[in-house]
C-alpha beads as a LAMMPS data file, in Angstrom:
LAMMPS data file: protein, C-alpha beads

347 atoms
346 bonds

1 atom types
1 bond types

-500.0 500.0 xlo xhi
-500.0 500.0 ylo yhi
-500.0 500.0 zlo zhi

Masses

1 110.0

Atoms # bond

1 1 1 9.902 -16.520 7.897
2 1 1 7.710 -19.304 8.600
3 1 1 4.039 -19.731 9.430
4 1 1 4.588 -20.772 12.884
5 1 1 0.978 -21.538 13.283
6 1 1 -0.122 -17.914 13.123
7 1 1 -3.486 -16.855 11.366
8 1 1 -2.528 -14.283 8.967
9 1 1 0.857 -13.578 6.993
10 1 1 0.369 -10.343 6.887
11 1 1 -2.136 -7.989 8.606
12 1 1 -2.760 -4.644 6.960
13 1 1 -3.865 -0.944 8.564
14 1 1 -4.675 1.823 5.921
15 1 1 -6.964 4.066 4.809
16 1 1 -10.376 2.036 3.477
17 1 1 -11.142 4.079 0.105
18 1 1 -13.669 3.853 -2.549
19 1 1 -10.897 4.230 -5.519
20 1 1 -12.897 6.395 -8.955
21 1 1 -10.683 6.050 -11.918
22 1 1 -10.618 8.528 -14.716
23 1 1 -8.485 9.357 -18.024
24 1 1 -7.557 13.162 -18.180
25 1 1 -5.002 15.196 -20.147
26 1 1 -2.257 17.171 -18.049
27 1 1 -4.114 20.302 -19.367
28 1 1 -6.863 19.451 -17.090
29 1 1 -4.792 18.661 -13.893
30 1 1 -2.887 22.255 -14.431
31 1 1 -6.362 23.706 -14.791
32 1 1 -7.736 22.257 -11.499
33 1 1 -4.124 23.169 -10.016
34 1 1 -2.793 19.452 -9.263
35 1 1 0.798 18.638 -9.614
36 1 1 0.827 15.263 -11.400
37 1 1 2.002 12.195 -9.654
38 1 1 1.294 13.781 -6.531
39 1 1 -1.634 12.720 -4.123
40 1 1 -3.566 15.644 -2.675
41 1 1 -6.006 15.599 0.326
42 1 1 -9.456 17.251 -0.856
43 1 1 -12.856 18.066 0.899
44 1 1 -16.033 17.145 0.122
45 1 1 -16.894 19.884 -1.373
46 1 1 -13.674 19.485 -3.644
47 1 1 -14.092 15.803 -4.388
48 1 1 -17.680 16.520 -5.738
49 1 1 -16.348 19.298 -7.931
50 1 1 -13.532 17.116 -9.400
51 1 1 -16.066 14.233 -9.899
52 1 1 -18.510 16.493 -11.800
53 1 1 -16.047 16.984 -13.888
54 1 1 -14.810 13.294 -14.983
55 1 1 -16.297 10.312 -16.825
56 1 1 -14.815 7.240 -14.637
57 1 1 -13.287 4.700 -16.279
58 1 1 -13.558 1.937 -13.101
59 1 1 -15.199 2.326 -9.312
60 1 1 -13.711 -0.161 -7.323
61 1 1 -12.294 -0.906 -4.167
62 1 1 -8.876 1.060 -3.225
63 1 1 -6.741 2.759 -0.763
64 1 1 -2.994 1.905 -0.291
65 1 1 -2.433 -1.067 2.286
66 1 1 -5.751 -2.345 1.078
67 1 1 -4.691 -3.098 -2.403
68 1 1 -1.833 -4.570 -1.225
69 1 1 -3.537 -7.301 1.056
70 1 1 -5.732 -8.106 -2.186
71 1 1 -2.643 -8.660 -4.245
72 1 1 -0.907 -10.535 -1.677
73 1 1 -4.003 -12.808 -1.201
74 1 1 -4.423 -13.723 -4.618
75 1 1 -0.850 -14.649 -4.587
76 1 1 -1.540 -17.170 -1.913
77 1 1 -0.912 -15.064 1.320
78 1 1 -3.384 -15.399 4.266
79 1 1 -4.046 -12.038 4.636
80 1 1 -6.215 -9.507 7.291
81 1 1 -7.062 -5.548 7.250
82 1 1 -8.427 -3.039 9.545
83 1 1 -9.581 -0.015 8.228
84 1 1 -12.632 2.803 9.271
85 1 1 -15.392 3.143 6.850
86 1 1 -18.945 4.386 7.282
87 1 1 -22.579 2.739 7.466
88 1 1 -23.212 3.534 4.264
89 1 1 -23.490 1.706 0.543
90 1 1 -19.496 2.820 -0.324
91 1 1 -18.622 1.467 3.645
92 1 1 -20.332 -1.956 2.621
93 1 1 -18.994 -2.766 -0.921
94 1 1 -15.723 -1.863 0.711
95 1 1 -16.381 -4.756 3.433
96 1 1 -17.467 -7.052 0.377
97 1 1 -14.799 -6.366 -1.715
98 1 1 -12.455 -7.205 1.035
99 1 1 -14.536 -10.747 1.718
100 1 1 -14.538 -11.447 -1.929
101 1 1 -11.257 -11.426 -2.254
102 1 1 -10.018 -13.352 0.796
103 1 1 -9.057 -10.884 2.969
104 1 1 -10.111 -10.916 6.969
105 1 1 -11.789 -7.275 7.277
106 1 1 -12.522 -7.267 10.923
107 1 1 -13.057 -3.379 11.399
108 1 1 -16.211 -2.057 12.866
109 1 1 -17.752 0.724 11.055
110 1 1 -17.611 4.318 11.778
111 1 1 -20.600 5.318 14.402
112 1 1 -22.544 7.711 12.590
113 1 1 -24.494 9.695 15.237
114 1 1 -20.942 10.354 17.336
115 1 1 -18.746 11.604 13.602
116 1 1 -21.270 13.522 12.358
117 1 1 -22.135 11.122 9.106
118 1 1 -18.750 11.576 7.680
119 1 1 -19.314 9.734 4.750
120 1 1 -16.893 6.243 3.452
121 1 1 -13.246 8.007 1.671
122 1 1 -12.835 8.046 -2.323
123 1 1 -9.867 8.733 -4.014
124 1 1 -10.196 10.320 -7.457
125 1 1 -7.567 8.965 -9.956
126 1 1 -6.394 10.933 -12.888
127 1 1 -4.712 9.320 -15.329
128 1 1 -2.279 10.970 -17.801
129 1 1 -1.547 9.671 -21.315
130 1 1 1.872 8.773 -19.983
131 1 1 0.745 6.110 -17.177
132 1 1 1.101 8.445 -14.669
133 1 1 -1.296 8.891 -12.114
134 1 1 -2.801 12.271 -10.364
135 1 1 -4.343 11.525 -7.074
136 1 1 -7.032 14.011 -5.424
137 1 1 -8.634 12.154 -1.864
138 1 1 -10.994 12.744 0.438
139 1 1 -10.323 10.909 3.462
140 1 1 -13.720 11.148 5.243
141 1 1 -14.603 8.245 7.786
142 1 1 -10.648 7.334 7.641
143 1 1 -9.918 10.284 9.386
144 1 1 -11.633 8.299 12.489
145 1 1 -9.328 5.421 12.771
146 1 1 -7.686 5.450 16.407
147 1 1 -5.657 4.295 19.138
148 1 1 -9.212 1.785 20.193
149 1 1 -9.463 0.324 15.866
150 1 1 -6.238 -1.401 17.134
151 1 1 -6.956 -4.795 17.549
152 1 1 -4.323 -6.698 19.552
153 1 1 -5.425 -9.937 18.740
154 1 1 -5.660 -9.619 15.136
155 1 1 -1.860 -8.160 15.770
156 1 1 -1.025 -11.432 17.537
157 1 1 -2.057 -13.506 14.686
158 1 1 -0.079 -12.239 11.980
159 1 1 4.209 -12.535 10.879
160 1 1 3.789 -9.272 9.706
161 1 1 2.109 -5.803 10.641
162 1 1 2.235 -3.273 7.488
163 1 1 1.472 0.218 8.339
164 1 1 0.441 2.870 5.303
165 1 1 1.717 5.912 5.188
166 1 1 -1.174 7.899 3.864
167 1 1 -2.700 7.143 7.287
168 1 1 -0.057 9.429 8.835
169 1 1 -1.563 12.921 8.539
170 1 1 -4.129 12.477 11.982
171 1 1 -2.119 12.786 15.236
172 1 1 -4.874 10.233 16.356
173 1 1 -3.656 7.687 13.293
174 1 1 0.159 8.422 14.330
175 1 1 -0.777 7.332 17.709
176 1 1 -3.051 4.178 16.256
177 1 1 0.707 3.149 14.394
178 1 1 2.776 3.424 17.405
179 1 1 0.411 1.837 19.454
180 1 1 0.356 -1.282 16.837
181 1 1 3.942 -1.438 16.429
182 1 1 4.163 -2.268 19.966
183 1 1 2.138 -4.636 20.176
184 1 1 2.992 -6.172 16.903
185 1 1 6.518 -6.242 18.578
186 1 1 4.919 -7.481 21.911
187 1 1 3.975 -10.765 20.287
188 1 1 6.916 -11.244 18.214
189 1 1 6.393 -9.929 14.952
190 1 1 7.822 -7.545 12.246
191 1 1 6.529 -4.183 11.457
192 1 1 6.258 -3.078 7.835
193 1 1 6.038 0.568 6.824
194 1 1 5.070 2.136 3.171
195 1 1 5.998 5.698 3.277
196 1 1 3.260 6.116 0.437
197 1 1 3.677 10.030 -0.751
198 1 1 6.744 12.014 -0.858
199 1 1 4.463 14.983 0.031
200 1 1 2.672 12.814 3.477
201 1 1 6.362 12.147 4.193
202 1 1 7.403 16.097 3.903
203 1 1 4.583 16.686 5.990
204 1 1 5.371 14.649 8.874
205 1 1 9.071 14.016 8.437
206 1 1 10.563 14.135 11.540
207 1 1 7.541 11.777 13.054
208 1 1 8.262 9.453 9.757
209 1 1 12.439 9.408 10.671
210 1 1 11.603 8.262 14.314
211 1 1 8.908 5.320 13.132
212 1 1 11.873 4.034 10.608
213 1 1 14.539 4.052 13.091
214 1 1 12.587 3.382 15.846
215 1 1 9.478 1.286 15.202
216 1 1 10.412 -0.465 11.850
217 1 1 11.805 -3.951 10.755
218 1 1 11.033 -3.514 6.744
219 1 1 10.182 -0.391 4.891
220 1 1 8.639 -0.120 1.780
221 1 1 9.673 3.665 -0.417
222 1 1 10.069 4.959 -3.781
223 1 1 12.863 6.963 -5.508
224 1 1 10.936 10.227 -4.630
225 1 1 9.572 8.628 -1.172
226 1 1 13.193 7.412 0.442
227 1 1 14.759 10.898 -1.021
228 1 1 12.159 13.306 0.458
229 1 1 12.648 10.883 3.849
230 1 1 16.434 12.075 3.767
231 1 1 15.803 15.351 1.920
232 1 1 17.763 14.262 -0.724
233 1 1 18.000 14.427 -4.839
234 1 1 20.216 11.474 -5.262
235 1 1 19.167 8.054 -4.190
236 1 1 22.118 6.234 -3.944
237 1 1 22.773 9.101 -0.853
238 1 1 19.183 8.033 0.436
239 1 1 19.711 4.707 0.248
240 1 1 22.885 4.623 2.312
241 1 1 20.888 6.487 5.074
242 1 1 18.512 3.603 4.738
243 1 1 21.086 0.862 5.489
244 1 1 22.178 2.957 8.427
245 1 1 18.754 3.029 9.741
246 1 1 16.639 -0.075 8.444
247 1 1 17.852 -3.897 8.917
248 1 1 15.598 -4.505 5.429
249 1 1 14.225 -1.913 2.944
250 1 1 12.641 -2.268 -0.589
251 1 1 13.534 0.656 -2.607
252 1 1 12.076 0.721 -6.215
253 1 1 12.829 3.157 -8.820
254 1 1 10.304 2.615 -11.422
255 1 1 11.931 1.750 -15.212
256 1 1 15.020 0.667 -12.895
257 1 1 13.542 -1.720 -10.631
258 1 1 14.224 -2.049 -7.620
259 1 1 17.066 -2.059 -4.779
260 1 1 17.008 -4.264 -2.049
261 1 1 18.627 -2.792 1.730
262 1 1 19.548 -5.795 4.023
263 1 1 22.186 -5.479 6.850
264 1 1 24.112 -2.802 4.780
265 1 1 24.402 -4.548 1.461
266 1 1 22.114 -3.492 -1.266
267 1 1 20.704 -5.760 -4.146
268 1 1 19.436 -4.542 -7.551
269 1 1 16.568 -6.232 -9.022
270 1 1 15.897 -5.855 -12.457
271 1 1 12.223 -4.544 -13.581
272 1 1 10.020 -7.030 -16.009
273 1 1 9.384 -5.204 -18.850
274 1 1 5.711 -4.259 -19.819
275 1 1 3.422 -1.774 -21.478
276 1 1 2.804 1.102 -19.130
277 1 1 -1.053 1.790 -19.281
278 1 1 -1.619 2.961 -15.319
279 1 1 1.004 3.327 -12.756
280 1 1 -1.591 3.458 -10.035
281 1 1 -0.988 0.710 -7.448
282 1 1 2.254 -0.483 -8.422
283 1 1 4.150 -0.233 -5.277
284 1 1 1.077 -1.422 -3.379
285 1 1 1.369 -4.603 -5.580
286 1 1 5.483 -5.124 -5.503
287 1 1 5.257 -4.612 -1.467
288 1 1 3.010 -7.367 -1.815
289 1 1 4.713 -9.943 -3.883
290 1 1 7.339 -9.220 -1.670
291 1 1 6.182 -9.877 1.316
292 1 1 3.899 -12.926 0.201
293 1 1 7.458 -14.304 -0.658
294 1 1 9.060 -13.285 2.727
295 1 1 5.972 -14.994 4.545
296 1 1 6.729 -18.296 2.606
297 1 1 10.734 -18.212 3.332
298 1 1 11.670 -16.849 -0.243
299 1 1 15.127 -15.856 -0.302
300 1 1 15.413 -11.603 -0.709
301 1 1 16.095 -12.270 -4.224
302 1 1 13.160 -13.897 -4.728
303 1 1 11.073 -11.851 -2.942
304 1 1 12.190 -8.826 -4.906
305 1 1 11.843 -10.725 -8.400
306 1 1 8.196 -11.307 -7.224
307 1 1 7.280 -8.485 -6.278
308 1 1 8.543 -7.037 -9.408
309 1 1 6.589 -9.040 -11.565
310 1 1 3.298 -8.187 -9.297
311 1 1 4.225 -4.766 -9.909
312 1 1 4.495 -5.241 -13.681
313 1 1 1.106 -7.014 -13.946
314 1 1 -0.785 -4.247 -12.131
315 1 1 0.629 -1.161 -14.302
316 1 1 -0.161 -3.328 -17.534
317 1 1 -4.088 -2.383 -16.775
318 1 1 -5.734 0.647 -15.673
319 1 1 -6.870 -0.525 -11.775
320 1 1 -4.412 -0.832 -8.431
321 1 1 -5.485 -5.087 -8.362
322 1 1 -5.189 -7.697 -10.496
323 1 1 -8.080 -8.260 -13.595
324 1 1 -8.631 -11.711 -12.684
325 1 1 -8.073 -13.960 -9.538
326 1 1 -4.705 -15.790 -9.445
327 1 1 -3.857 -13.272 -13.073
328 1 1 -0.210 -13.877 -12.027
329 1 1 -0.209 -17.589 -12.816
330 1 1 -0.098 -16.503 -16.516
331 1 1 3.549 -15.671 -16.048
332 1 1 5.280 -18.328 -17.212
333 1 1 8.158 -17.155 -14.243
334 1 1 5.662 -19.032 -11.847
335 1 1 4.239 -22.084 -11.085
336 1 1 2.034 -23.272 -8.216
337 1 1 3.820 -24.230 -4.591
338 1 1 1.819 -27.219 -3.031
339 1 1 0.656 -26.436 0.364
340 1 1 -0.520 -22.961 0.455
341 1 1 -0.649 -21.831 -3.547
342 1 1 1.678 -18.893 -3.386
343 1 1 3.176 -18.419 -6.636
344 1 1 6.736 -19.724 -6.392
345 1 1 9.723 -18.064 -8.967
346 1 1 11.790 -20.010 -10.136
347 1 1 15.525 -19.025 -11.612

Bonds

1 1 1 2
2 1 2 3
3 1 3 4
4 1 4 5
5 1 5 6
6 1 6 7
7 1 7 8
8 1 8 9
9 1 9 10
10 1 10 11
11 1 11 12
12 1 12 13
13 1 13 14
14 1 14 15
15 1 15 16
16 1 16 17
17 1 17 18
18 1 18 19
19 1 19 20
20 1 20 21
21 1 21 22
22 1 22 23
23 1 23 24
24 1 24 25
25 1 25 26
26 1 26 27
27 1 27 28
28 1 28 29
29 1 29 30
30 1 30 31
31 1 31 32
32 1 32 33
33 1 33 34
34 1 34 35
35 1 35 36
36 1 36 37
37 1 37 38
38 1 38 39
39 1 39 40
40 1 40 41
41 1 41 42
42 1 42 43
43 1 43 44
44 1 44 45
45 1 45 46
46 1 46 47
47 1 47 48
48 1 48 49
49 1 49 50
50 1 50 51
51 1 51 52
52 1 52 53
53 1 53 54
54 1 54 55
55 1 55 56
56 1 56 57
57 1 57 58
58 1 58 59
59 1 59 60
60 1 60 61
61 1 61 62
62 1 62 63
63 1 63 64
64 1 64 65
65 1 65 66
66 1 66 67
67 1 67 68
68 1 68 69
69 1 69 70
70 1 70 71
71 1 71 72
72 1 72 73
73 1 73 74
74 1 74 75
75 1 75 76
76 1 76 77
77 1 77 78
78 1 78 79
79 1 79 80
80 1 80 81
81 1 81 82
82 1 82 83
83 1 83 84
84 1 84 85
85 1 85 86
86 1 86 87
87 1 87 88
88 1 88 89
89 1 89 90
90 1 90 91
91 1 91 92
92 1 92 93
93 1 93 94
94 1 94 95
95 1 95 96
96 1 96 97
97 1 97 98
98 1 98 99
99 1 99 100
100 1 100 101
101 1 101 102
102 1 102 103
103 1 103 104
104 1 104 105
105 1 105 106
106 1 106 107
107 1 107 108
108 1 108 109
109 1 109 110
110 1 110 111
111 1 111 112
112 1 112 113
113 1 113 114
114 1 114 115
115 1 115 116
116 1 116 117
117 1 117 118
118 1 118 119
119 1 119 120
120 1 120 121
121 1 121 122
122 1 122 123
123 1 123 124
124 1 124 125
125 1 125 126
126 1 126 127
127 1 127 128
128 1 128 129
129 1 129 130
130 1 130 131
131 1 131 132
132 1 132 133
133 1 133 134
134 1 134 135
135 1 135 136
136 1 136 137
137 1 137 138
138 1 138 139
139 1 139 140
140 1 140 141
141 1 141 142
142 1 142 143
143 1 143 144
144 1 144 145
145 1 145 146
146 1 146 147
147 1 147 148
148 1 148 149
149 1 149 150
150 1 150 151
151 1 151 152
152 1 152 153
153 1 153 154
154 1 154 155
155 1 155 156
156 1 156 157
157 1 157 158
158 1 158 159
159 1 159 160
160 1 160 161
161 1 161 162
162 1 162 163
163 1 163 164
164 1 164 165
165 1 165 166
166 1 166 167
167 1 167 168
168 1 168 169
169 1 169 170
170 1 170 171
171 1 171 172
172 1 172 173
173 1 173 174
174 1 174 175
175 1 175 176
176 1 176 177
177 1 177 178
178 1 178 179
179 1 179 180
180 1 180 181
181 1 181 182
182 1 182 183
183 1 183 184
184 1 184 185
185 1 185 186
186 1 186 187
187 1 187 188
188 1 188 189
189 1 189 190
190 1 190 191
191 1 191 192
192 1 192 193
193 1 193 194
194 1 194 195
195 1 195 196
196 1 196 197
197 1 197 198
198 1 198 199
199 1 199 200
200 1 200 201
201 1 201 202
202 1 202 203
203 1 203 204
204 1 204 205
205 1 205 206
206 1 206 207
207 1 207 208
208 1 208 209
209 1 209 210
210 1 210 211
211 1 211 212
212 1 212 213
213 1 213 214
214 1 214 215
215 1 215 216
216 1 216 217
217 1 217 218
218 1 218 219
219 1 219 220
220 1 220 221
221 1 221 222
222 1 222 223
223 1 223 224
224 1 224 225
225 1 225 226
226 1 226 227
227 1 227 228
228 1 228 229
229 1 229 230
230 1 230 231
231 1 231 232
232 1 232 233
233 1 233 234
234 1 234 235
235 1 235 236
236 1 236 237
237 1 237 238
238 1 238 239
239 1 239 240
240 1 240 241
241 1 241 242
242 1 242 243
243 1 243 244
244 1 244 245
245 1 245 246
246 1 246 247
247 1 247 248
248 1 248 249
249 1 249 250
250 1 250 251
251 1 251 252
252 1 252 253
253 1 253 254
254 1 254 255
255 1 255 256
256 1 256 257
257 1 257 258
258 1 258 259
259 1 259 260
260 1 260 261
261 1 261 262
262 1 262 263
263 1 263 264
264 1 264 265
265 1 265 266
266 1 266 267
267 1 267 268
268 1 268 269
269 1 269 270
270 1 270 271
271 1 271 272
272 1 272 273
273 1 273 274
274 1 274 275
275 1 275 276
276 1 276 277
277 1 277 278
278 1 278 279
279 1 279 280
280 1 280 281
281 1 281 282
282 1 282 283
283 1 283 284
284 1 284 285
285 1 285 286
286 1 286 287
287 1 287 288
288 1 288 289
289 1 289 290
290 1 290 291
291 1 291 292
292 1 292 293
293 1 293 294
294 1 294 295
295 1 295 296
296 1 296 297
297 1 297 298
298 1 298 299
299 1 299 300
300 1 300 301
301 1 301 302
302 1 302 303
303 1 303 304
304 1 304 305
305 1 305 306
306 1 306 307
307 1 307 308
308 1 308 309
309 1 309 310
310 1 310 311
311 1 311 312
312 1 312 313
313 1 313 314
314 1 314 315
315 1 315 316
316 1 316 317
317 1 317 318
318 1 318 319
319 1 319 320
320 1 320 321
321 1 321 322
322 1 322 323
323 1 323 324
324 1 324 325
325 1 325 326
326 1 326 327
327 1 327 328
328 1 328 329
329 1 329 330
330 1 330 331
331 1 331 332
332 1 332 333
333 1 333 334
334 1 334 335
335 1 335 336
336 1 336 337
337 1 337 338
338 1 338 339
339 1 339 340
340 1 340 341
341 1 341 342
342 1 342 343
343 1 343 344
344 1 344 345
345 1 345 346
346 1 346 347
């Protein structure tokens, strides 16, 4: 996919979060009645509780789609995202964060006086012994973003649109997605879909089954993702529904890597093998290796070996983005490519 003198590779629409990281033992998730792995949507009142509670490791900027236009930009990607967030201190190191890592946030924020000073998201992060992470969010100002936080002509300037799945749960949001697919599709461009949550996709399913078939040219899943999509326990049943309804799909399967869905045929890509420390953010990061290859005219291949290696850096570290800018150049997989600096593999 070339550049054909658009703006942005990818554009991004997710839920803007304040991300608070913490270590806990699965003791204290069965306590606080969380089912690990799982992402569950909080109140206020909840998320202070939880936080009371916790001694946070990191605070840094988060949510889903947003982590993934980071990681993508640091690999070399010209990158956008629209996202709600309030006027307040967590709304504007959000915007910063964004800037400071080279990514176009051109959202406006939330107006106060009409939302009743719904406060920026934060997602609390608990994270097991094992890796594994326990997510408890409260979705605040994000629960704001409509059909009007659309912005066609951000749309217009980038290959591709990539929609997060977390955003699903407001009918408002659901119309916001179809309403950008549209026009995504209006000017020529592909549509990218994480399904996020196996839980946000029981919730919605049917809704989620017509935006895949419907509304999407690649879609990004996990194991327990693509098999709650097609209710499911084996994956090599879910992924033939994919083929049937996706032209492209990235699959991954944690310690297995990944599968790759194009026209029918599916391609296994092998995982890079690292120390798990947290898993949070590692399909954010693979779905953007993957499409920061795509946007450069990597072959699938590529794009999946890539992305698996983004993925790989990210769970070596407790955080959903890379420690330092341009980490992945340390791999000695990569070397620069001249013209734009995305990180080119090479077999």
């Amino acid at each position: 996919m070339a550049h054909q003198n658009k703006k942005y590779d990818i554009l991004g629409i997710g839920n803007a979060i304040t991300d608070i990281l913490a270590k806990v033992e699965p003791s204290f998730l069965e306590k606080e009645g969380l089912t690990q792995g799982s992402m569950t949507l909080i109140d206020a009142d909840r998320a202070k509780e939880l936080e009371s509670q916790l001694t946070p490791e990191h605070i840094m900027g988060g949510g889903s789609v947003a982590n993934t236009c980071v990681v993508a930009a640091q690999l070399g990607a010209r990158v956008a995202y629209l996202g709600k967030i309030a006027r307040d201190e967590a709304g504007q190191q959000f915007a910063t964060d964004m800037q400071n890592n080279n990514v176009t946030f051109s959202s406006q924020p939330l107006n106060t006086q009409v939302f009743d000073n719904l406060p920026t998201a934060r997602c609390i992060v608990m994270i097991t012994p094992d890796g594994q992470r326990t997510m408890a969010t409260y979705l605040g100002a994000c629960t704001c973003f409509t059909p009007d936080d659309v912005l066609e002509e951000e749309i217009a300037r980038a290959s591709i649109l990539y929609l997060e799945g977390y955003l699903f749960d407001p009918p408002h949001a659901q119309e916001a997605f179809r309403r950008a697919a549209s026009m995504a599709h209006k000017h020529g461009r592909q549509v990218a879909l994480s399904l996020s949550d196996p839980f946000c996709v029981g919730r919605h399913r049917a809704a989620f089954l017509d935006l895949v078939k419907n509304h999407i040219d690649i879609l990004f899943a996990n194991e327990d993702e693509i098999c709650a999509l097609y209710t499911t326990e084996s994956f090599d049943k879910a992924a033939y529904y994919t083929a049937q309804d996706t032209t492209l799909a990235a699959l991954t399967r944690s310690a297995l890597g990944s599968v790759i869905v194009h026209k029918g045929q599916l391609t296994a890509i092998s995982p890079i093998p690292t120390r798990v420390v947290d898993s949070t953010g590692a399909g954010d990061a693979y779905a953007a290796g993957f499409m920061a290859g795509l946007t450069s005219g990597r072959t699938l291949p590529e794009c999946g070996r890539i992305a698996s290696i983004a993925a790989s850096e990210i769970i070596s570290h407790y955080g959903a983005r890379p420690l330092n800018y341009f980490s992945l150049r340390s791999t000695p997989s990569f070397q620069p490519l001249a013209g734009n600096g995305l990180l080119k593999f090479f077999t």
